[in-house]
C-alpha positions in Angstrom: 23.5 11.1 13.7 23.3 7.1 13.4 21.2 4.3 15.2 22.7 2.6 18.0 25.6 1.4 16.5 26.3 4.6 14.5 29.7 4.6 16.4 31.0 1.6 14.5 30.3 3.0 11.6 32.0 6.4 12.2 35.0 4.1 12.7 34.7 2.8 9.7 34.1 6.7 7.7 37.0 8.3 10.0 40.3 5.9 8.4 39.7 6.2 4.8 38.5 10.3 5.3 42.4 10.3 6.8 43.6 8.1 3.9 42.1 10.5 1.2 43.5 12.9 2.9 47.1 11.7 3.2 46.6 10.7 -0.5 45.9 13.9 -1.1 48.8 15.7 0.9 50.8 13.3 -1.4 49.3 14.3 -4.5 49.8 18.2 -3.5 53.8 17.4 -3.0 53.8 16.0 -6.3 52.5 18.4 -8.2 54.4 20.8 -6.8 57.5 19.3 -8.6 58.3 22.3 -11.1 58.5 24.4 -8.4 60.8 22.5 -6.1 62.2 20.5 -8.2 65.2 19.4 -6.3 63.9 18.5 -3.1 60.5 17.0 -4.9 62.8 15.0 -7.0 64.2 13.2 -4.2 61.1 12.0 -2.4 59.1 11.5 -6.1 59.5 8.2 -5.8 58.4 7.4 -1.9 55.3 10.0 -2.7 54.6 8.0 -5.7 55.0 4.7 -4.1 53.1 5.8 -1.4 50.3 6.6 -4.0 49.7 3.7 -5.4 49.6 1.7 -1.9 46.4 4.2 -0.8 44.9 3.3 -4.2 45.3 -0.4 -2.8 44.1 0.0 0.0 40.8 1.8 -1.7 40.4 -0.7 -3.3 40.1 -3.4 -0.4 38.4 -1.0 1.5 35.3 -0.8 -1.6 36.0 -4.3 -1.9 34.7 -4.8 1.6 31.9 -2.4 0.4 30.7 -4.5 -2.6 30.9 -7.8 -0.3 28.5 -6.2 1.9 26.3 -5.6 -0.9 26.3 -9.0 -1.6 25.6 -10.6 1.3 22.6 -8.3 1.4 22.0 -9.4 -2.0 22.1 -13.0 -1.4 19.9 -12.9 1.8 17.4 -10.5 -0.5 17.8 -8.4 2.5 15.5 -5.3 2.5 16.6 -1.8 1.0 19.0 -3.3 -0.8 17.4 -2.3 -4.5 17.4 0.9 -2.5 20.9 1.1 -1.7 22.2 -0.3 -5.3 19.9 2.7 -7.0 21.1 5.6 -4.3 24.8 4.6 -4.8 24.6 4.4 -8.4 23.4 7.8 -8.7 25.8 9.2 -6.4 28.4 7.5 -8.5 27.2 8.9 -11.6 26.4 12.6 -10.0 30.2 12.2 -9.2 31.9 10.9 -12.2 30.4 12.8 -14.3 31.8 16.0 -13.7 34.9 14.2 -13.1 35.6 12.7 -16.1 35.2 16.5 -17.4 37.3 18.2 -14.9 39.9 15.2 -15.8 39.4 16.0 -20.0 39.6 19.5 -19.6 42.4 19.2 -17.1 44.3 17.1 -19.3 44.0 19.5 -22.3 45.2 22.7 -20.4 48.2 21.0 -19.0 49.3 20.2 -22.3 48.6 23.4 -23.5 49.9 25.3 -20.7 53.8 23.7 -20.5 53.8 24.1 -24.4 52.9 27.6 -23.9 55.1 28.2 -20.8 58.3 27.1 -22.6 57.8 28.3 -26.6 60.1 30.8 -28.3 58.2 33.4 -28.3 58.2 33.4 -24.1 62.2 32.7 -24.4 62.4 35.8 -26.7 60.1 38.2 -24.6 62.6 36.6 -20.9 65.7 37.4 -22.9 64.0 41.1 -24.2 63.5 41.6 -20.7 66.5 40.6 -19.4 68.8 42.5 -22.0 66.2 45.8 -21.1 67.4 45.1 -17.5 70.8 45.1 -18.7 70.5 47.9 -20.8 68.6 49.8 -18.0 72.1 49.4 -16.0 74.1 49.9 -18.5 72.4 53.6 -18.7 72.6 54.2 -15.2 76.3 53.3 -15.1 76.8 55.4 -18.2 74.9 58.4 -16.6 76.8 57.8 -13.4 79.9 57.7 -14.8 79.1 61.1 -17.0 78.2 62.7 -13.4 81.8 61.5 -12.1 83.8 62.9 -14.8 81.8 66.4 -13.9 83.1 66.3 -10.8 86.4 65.4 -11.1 86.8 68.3 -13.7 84.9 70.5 -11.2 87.3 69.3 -8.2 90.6 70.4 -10.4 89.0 73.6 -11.7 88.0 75.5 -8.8 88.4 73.1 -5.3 91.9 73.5 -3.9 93.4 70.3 -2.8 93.2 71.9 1.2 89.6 72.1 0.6 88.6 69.1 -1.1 86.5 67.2 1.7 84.5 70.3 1.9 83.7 70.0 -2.0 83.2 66.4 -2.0 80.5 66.8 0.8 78.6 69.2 -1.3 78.8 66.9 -4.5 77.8 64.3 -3.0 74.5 65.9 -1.7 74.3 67.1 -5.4 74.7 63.9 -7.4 73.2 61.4 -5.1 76.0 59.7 -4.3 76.4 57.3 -1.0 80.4 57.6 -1.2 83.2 59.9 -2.8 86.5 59.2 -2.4 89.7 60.5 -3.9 92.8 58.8 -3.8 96.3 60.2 -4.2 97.7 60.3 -8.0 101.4 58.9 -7.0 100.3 55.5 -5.2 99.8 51.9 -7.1 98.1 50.6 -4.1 95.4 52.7 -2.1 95.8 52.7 1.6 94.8 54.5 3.9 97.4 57.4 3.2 97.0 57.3 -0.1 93.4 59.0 0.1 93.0 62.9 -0.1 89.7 62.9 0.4 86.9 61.1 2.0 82.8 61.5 2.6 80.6 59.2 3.3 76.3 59.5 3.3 76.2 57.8 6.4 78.5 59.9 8.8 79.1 57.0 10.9 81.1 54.9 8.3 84.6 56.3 8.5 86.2 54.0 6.0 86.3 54.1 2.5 85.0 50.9 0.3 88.9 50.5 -1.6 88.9 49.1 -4.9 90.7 46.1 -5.6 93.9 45.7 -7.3 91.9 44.3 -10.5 89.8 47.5 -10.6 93.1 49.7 -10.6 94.6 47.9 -12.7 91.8 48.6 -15.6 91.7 52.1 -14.7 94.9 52.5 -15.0 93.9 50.6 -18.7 91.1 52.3 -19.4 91.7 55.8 -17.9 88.4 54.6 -16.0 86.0 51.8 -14.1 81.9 51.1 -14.0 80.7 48.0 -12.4 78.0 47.0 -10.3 78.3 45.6 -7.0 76.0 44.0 -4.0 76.2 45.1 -0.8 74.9 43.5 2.8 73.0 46.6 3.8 72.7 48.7 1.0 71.9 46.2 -2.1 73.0 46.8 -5.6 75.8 49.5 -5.9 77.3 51.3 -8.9 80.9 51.7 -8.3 82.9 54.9 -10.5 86.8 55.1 -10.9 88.0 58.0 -13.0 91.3 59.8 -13.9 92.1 63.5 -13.8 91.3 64.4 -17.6 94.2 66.7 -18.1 97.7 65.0 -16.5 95.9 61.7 -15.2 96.4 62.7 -11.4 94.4 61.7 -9.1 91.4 59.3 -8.8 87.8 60.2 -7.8 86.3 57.2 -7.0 82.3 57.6 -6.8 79.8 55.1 -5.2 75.7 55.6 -6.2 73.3 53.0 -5.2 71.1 51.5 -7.7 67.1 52.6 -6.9 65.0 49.5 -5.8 62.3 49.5 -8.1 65.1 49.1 -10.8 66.9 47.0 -8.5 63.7 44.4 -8.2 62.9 44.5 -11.7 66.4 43.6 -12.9 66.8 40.2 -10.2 63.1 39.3 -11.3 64.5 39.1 -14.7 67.5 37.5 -14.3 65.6 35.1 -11.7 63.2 34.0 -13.8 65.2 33.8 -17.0 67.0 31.1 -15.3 63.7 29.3 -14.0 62.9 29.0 -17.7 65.6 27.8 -18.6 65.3 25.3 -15.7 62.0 24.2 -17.1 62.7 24.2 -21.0 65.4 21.4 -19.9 62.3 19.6 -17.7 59.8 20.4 -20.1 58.9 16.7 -21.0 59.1 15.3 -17.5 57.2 18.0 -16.2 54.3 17.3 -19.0 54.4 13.4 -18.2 54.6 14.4 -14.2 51.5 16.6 -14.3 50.0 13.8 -16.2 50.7 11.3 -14.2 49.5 13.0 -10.7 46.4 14.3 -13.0 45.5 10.2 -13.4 46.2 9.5 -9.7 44.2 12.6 -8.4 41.2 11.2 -10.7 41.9 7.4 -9.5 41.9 8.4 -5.8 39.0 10.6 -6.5 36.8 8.1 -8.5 37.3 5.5 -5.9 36.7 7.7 -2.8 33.4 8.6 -5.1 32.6 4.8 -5.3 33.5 3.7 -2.0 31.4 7.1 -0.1 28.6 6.5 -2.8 28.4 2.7 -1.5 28.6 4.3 2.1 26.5 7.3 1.8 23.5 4.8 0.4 24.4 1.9 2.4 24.0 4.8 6.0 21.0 6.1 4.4 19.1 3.5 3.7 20.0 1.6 7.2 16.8 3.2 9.0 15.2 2.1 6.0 16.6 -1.3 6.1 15.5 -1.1 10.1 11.8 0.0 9.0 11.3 -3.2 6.7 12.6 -5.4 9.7 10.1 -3.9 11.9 7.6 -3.9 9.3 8.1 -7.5 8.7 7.8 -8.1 12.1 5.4 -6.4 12.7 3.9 -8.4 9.7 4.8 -11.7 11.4 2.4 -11.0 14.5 5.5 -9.6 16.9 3.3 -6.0 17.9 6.1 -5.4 20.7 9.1 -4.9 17.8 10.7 -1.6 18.7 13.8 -0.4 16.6 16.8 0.9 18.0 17.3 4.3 19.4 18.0 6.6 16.9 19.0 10.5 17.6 18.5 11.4 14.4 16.3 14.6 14.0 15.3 14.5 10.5 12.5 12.8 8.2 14.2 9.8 9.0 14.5 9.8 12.5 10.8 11.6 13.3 9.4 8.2 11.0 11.7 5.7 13.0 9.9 7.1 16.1 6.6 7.3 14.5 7.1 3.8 14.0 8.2 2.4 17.8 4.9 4.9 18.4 2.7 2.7 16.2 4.1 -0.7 17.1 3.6 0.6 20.6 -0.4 1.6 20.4 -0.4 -1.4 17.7 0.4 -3.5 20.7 -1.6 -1.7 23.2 -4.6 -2.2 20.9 -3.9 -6.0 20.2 -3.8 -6.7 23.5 -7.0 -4.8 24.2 -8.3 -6.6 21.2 -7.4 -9.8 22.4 -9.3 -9.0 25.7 -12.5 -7.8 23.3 -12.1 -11.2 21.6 -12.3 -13.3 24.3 -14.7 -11.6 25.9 -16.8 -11.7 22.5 -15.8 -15.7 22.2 -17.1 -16.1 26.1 -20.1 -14.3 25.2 -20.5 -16.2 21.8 -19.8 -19.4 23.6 -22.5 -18.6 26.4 -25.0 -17.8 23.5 -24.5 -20.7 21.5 -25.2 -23.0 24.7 -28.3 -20.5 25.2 -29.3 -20.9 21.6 -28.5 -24.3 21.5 -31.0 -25.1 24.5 -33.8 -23.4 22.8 -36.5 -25.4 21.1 -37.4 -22.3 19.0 -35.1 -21.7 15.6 -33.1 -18.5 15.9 -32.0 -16.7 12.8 -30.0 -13.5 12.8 -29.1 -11.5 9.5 -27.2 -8.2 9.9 -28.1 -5.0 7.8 -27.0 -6.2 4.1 -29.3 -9.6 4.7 -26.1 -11.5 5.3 -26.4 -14.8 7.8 -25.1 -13.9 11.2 -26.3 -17.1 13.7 -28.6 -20.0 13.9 -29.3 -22.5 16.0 -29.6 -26.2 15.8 -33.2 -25.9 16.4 -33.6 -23.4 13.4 -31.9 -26.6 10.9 -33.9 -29.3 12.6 -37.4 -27.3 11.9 -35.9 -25.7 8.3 -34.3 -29.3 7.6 -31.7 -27.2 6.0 -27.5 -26.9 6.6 -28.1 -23.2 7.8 -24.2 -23.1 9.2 -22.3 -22.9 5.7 -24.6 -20.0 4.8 -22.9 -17.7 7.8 -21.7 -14.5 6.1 -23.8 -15.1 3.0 -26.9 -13.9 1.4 -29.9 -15.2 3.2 -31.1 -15.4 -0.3 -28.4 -18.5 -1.3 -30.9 -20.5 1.3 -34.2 -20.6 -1.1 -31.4 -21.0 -3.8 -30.4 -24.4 -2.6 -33.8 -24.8 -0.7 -36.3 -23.6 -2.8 -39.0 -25.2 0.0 -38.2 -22.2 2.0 -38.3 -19.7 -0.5 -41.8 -18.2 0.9 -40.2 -18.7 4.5 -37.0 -16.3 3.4 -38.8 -14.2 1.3 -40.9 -13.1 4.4 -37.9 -12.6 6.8 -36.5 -10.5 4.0 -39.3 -8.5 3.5 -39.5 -7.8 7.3 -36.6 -7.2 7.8 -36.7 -4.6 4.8 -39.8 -3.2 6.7 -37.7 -2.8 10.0 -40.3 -3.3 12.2 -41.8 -6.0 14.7 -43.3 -9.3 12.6 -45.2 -11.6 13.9 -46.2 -14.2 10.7 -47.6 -18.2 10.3 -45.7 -19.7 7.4 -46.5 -22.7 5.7 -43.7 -24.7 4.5 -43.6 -28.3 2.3 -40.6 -30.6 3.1 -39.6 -33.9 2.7 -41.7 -34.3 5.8 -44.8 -33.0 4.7 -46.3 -29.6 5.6 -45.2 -27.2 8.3 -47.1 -24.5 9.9 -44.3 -22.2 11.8 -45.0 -19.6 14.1 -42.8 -16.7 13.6 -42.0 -13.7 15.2 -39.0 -10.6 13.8 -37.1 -8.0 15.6 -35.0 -5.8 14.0 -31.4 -4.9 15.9 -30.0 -1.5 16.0 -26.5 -0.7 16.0 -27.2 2.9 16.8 -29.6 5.1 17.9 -30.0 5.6 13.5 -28.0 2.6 11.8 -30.0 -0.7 11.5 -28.1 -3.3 12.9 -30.0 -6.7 11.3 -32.8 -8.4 12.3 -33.3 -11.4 14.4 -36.3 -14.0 13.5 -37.7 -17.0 16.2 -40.2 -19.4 14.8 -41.6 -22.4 16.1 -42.6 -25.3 14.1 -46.6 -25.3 15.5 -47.8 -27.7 13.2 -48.7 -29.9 15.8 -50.3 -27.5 17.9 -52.4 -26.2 15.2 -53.6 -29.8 14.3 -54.2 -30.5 17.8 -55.8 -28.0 18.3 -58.2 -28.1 15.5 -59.1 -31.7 16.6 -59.9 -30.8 20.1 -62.3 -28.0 18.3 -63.6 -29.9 16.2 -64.3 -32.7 18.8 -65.7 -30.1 20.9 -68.4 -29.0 17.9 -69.3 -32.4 17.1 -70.1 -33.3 20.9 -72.2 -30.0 21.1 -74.0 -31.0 18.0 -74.6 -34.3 19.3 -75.4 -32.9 22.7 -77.6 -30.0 21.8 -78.6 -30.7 17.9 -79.1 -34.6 17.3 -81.0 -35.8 20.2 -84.0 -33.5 20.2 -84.3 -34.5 16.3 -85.2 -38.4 17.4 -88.5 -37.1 19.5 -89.1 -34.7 16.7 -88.9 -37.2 13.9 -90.9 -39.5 16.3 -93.9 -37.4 16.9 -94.1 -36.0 13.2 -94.2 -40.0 12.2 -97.4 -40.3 15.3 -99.3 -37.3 14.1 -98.8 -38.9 10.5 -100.5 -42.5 11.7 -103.1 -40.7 14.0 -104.6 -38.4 12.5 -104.6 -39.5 8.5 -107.3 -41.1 8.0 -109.7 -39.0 10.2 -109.1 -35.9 8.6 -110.6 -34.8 5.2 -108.8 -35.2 2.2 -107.6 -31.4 2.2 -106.8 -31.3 5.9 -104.8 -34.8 5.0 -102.6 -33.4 2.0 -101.7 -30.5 4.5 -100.9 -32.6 7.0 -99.1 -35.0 5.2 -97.2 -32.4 3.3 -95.9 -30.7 6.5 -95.5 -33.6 8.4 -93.0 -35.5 5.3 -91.6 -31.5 5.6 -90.4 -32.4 9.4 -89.0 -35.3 8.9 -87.5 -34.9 5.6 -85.7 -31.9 7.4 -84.8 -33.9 10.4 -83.1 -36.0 8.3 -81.3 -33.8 6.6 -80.3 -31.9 10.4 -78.8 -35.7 11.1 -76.6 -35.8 8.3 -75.1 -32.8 9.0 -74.6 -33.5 12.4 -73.1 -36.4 10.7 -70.4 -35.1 8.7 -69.4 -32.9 11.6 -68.8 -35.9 13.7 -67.0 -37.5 10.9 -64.7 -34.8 10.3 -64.0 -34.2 14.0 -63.5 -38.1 14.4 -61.8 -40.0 11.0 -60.6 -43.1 12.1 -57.2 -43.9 12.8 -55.3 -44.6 8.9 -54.4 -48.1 8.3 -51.5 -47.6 5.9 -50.4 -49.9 3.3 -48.5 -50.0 0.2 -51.1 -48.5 -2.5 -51.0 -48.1 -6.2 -52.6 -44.6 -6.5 -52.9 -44.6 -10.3 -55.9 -47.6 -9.4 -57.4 -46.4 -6.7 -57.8 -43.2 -8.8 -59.1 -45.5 -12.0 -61.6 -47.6 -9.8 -63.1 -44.4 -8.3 -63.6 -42.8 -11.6 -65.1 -46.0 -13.2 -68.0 -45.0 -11.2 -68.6 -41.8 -12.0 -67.5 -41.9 -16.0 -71.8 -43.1 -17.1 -73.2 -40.0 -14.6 -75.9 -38.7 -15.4 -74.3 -35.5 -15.9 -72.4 -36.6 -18.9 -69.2 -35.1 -17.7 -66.1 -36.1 -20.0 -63.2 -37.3 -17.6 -60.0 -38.0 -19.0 -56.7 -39.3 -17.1 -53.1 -38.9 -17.7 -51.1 -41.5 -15.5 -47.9 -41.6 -15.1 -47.1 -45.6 -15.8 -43.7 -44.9 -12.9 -45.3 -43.7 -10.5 -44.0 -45.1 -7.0 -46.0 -47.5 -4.6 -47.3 -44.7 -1.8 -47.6 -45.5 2.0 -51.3 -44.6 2.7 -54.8 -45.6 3.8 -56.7 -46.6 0.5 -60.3 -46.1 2.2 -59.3 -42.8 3.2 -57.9 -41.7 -0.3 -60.5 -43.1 -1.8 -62.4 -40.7 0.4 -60.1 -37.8 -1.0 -61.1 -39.0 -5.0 -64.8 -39.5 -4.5 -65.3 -36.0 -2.9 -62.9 -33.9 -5.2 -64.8 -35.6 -8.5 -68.5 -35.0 -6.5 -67.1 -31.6 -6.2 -66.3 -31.4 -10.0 -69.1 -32.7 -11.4 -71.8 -30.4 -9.3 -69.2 -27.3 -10.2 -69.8 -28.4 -14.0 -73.5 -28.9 -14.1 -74.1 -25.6 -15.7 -71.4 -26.1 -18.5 -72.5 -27.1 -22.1 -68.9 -29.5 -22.4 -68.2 -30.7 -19.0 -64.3 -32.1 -18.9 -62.4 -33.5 -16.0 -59.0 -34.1 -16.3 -56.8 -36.1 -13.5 -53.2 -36.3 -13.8 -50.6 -38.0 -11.7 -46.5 -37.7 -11.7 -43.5 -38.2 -9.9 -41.3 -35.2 -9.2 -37.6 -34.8 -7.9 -37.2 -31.6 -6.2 -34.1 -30.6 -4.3 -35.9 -31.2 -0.9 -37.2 -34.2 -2.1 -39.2 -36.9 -4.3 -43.0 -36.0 -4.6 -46.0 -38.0 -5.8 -48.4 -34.6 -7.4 -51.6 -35.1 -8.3 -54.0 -32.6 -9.8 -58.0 -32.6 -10.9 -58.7 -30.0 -13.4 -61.9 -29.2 -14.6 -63.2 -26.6 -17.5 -65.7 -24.8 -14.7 -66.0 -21.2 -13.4 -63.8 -21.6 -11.0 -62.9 -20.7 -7.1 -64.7 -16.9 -6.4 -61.9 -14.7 -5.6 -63.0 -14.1 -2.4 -63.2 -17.7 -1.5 -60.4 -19.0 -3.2 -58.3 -18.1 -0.1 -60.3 -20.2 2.3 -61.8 -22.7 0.4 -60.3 -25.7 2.6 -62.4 -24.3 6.0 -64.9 -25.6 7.4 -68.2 -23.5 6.2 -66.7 -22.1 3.6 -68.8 -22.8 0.5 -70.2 -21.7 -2.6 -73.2 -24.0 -3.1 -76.5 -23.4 -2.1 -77.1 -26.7 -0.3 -73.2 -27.3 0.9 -72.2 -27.7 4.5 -68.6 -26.4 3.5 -67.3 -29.4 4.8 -66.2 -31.7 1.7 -62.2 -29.9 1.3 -62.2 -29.3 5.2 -62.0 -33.3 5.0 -60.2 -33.7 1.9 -57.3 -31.5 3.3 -57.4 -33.0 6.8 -57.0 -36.4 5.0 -54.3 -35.0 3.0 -52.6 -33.4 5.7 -52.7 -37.1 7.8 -50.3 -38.2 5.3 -47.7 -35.7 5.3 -48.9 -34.4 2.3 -50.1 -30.7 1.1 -53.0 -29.5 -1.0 -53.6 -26.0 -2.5 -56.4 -25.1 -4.8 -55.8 -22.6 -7.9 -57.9 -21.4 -11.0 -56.6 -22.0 -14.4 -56.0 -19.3 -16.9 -58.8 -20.7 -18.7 -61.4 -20.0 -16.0 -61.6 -23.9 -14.6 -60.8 -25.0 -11.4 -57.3 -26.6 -10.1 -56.7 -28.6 -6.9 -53.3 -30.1 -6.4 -52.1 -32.8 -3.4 -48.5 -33.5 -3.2 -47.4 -36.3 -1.1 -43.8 -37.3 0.1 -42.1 -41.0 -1.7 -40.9 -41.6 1.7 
């Protein structure tokens, strides 16, 4: 069973299967030479002839074989490693066993003609044929003993008118096919020159005469023994004997020989002279044998090499077909189907598992094709969705890996988000350390796998970000997590503006509700003050004096907190201009270094640091209140130190001006650490809780950030960063 096309190749197994088998109908003739030696002797020559041209044509034929090879060789055509290997163990599987066959062969020719013609087998033919002769020898001897005993009985006691009777009944005594006895006066018998006559066979009415010859020696010898053939009754012994007495008379007896003895005896003398035949051929015969021996192991070792070549090259074909269809299959060509094949082996169930694959392999690419542009629409439609949002969209899947993002999410991040898709969501604060608080929460929500809703605070080259951000996790499955998607808004804005219009609100309330009833108040303690001072007695006037300074030393105090809530809710616009910060920080601290408070302030400034883009009044502002802060924080301490340091950074989101007042104080509380830049939030007895509300508004108005810490000593830290822009 072949591919399509396995009839082309049957065409090609079917001539050289005819021409071994020609060559070996040839090679049969031949060594059949020592047994026809005559008629093989005359066409020796044609068969031998004809030999050597099948060998020829092998060899074209495997020459055709190896070319293929080649060709497959030089195209580095698949299988054929495959094919080379099968055919060269085929070829070795069958010369092997050849080349032994051929040795031993060799061996037992020579052997067997020396020992077919050596004396001893001449000596044991000739034994044999003079025991054949001597076997009939005794036979004619004993036959010739019983014709002399009836010859003497015939003249003893048979009268000559009764002699055909007597011949009958020796004749059934001694076995004899024929009697006859012939007249004493004739010199040639006739046929009235016999007396007597009786015959086995009734039927045969005429005697078997002797020949002159046989008279003749009788006549000699007084009698005659020989051995004759006969048509119909083989190997006779024929008798002539003389009347004992007076030589009258001849009996003449013929016995036939028995055919065992007759078979043995032409055996002998047949194959006697087949020996001698061969003795005279011995040495052709030997080179002969030898001779067709080679041819028979030519032909054979080059049918082996040209069926090996075949045999591998028509097995490995569906192999050959599977790699073309692999490699097509390989190449993107999913409708690749190989030929038919009818094959029903391992073979032919894996072609068709094959042409079943490439078939659903198909089916399922074009399927897959459908899915994928179905999934591109879809991707398309959600990009342009995405795209139009003015909310960043993040999406991770289940290992934290970057699925999507949108424009909006880069713009608000200010961070290359798309060369992070089907990465780590961690390699972002890598490169962006800025939003490592920002990914660290989306990890640990998404971790969580729950609904988030978080502000963030973020520092950029831009300044400080509040963002507004809310987390969903996906599911795949009703029990696999499939990722987590994160919208965030940058609110920063909002959140400022709406803290404005609050704080607008309160300081029109405390203007509205607080600061004008103080005026009347402060007004008619000052009237009871003139009126009624000097007409009261001295103890009545200390009272009244006393609570009447109480009034309007609290009014006053009522009016300047109404206002520092009026100037927190309404700073004036900043009037920016290129500032050196290090002397604006040096001229504000000249005023405080000969305080009362005998605080020790030392600076450490960096001599590079940058022009800055800010309002000087309004920083001074920032200085003034963060050292009034110090200095009341250190009024219990024994050693009172300030220490204000400025430098220029280069971070990977950006160039930053920090600057940090330390002091050597107790510190934030703990509980108020968190919120000590609120409004109201304070630890001081007198304090609004309004001093770092300002400071950080301030801050904030120029893109800058401020966080407050406490040192591992126990003092007090408050840092501002602000963008080189």
């Amino acid at each position: 069973m072949m591919f399509a096309g396995g009839g082309r190749r049957n065409s090609g197994l079917i001539p050289v299967l005819i021409l071994f088998l020609l060559l070996l109908i040839s090679l049969h003739l031949m060594s059949t030479r020592a047994e026809h030696s005559a008629h093989i002797n005359q066409l020796y020559t044609t068969l031998l002839m004809a030999n050597f041209a099948g060998m020829v044509l092998l060899l074209i034929l495997i020459g055709g074989q190896i070319r293929r090879l080649y060709r497959q060789y030089k195209k580095r055509s698949a299988g054929f490693r495959l094919t080379l290997r099968v055919a060269s163990v085929f070829l070795l599987l069958s010369l092997v066993p050849v080349s032994i066959v051929y040795y031993y062969s060799q061996q037992f020719i020579h052997r067997g003609v020396d020992n077919w013609i050596d004396a001893r087998t001449e000596n044991a033919l000739e034994s044999a044929l003079n025991l054949s002769r001597s076997s009939l020898d005794l036979v004619k001897r004993e036959r010739l003993k019983q014709t002399n005993a009836m010859m003497i009985e015939l003249r003893e006691s048979i009268p000559e008118s009764g002699a055909a009777i007597a011949l009958e009944t020796l004749l059934e005594t001694y076995g004899a096919t024929e009697l006859t006895l012939i007249s004493p006066h004739t010199t040639t018998p006739g046929a009235n020159a016999i007396s007597a006559y009786v015959h086995v066979d009734p039927s045969v009415i005429s005697p078997s005469l002797p020949s002159d010859e046989i008279l003749l020696q009788v006549r000699k010898m007084r009698h005659y023994v020989g051995l004759e053939p006969s048509d119909t009754q083989g190997l006779l012994v024929r008798i002539l004997v003389t009347d004992p007495i007076d030589n009258s008379g001849l009996l003449q007896a013929v016995y036939p020989v028995s055919d065992h003895l007759q078979t043995l005896a032409e055996s002998v003398q047949n194959d006697y002279a087949r020996y001698k035949e061969l003795a005279y051929l011995r040495q052709p015969l030997r080179d002969s044998f030898t001779l067709t021996l080679r041819l028979i192991l030519l032909a054979t070792v080059l049918s082996a090499i040209w069926m090996a070549i075949y045999s591998a090259r028509r097995m490995t074909a569906p192999i050959r077909t599977l790699a073309q269809g692999t490699q097509a299959i390989a190449a993107g060509n999913y409708d690749k189907q190989l030929p038919n094949t009818r094959r029903k082996d391992d073979l032919g169930f894996l072609v068709e598992s094959f042409n079943d694959m490439a078939r659903r392999i198909s089916k399922a690419r074009g399927q897959a094709e459908l899915n994928q542009q179905l999934i591109e629409d879809q991707h398309a439609y959600l990009e342009t969705v995405l795209g139009g949002l003015s909310s960043g969209v993040i999406a991770i899947d289940a290992q934290d890996r970057i699925r999507t993002s949108n424009v909006s999410a880069e713009t608000i991040l200010e961070a290359t988000l798309d060369k992070f898709e089907d990465y780590s969501i961690l390699n972002v604060a890598t490169e962006y350390p800025a939003l490592e608080h920002f990914i660290n929460a989306i990890q640990t929500a998404a971790v969580s796998n729950k609904e988030w809703r978080e502000e963030v605070s973020l520092f950029g080259t831009s300044g400080r970000k509040v963002l507004l951000c809310r987390g969903t996790p996906l599911r795949q499955s009703q029990s696999e997590p499939g990722g987590y998607i994160v919208v965030f808004d940058d609110v920063t804005a909002l959140l400022q503006a709406q803290r404005d219009s609050a704080w607008g609100e309160v300081a029109r309330r405390l203007a509205h509700e607080i600061k004008n009833p103080l005026t009347p108040i402060q007004l008619s303690a000052e009237r009871l003050q003139r009126k009624f001072l000097d007409k009261m007695s001295d103890t009545d006037t200390e009272i009244l004096q006393k609570a009447t300074g109480t009034i309007i030393a609290q009014v006053e105090n009522m009016k300047g907190m109404v206002n520092a809530f009026s100037e927190y809710a309404r700073l004036p616009k900043l009037e920016r201009q290129p500032t050196n910060l290090n002397q604006l920080i040096n001229d504000t601290l000249e005023l405080y270094r000969t305080n009362s408070a005998q605080v020790m302030i030392e600076t450490c400034l960096d001599p590079d640091l940058p022009m800055v883009d800010a309002d000087p009044g309004r920083l001074r502002q920032v200085t003034h209140n963060l050292v009034k802060n110090a200095i009341e924080a250190l009024s219990s301490q024994s050693d009172p130190q300030l220490r204000v340091v400025t430098e220029a950074l280069q971070k990977p989101n950006g160039r930053f001006i920090e600057v940090r007042f330390t002091d050597n104080g107790a510190g934030f509380p703990e509980d108020l650490l968190e919120y000590a830049f609120e409004p109201y939030r304070t630890s001081k007895p007198k304090g609004t809780g309004l001093g770092l509300a300002i400071v950080k508004k301030i801050v904030e108005e120029h893109a800058g950030t401020i966080w407050a810490t406490n040192t591992e000593t126990g003092g007090a830290e408050i840092v501002m960063r602000f963008p080189i822009i």
